[in-house]
C-alpha positions in Angstrom: 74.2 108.8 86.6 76.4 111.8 85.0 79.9 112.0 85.3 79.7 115.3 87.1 79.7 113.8 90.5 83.0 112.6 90.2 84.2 116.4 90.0 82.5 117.2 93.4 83.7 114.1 95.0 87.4 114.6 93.4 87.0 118.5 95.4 85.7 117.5 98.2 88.1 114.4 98.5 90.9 116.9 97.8 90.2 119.6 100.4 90.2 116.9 103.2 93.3 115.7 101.6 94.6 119.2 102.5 93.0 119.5 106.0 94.5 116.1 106.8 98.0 116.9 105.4 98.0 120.3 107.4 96.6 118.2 110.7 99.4 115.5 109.6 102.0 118.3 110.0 100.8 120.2 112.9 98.9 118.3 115.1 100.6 114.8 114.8 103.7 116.1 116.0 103.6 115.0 119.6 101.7 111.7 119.2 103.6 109.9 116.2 107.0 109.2 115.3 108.8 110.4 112.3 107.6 107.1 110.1 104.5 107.3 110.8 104.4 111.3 110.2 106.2 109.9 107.1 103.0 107.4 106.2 100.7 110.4 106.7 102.4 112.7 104.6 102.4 110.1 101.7 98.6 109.7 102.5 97.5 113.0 102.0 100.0 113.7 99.3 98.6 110.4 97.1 95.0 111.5 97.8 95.8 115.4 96.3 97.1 113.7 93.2 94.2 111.1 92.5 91.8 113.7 93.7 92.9 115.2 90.6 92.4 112.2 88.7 89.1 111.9 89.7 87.8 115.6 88.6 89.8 115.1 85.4 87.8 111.9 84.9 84.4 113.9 85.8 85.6 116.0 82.9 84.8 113.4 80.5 81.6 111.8 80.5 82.4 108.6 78.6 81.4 105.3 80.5 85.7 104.2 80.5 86.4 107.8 82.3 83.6 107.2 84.9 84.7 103.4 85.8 88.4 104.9 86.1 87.3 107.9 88.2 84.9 105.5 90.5 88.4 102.8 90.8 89.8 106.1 92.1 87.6 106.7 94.6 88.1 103.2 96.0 91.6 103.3 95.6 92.1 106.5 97.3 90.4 105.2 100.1 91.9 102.0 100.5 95.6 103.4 100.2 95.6 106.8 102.1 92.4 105.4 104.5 93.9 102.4 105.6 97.3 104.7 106.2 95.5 107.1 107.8 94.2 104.0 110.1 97.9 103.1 110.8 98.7 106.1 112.1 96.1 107.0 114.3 95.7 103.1 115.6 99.8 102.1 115.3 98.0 98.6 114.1 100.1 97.8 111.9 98.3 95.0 110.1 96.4 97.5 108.6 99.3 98.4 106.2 98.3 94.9 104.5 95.4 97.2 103.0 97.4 99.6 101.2 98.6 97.4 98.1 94.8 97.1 97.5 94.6 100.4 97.0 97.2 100.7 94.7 95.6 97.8 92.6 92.0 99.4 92.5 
């Protein structure tokens, strides 16, 4: 498999990193608090950056890039999914998730 997939799942992972971040700001308003708007915001802005990483990895097609760009995929989903979760559920065990993601 070519590194090149990791560019379109770095864009893809980044424009619904900017569709949930706008949805974060104008449609949570009324159904969470301020932390959890808070929790959202960090969400969306942690999956922007590493959706980054993940093209930039796609960039270079050396086996090491690729591993690192695939732990970003699972990271990013692990951290800003499993805040994303918190919010819309308010379960808050699902916040013992997010150091995974920081660890992947």
């Amino acid at each position: 498999m070519s590194a090149r997939w990791l560019i379109h799942a770095g864009a893809v992972s980044a424009a619904v990193s900017v569709a949930l971040g706008a949805f974060g700001a104008h449609g949570l308003k009324s159904f969470a608090n301020e932390k959890r708007l808070k929790a959202w915001e960090t969400a969306a802005h942690y999956q922007l950056v590493h959706s980054l990483a993940i093209c930039i990895c796609g960039c270079i097609p050396q086996r090491p890039c690729v591993t690192a760009g695939q732990l970003f995929i699972l990271g990013n989903a692990l951290f800003s999914g499993s805040l994303y979760a918190l919010v819309l559920t308010e379960k808050t065990y699902l916040g013992i998730i997010t150091p995974f993601g920081g660890m992947a």
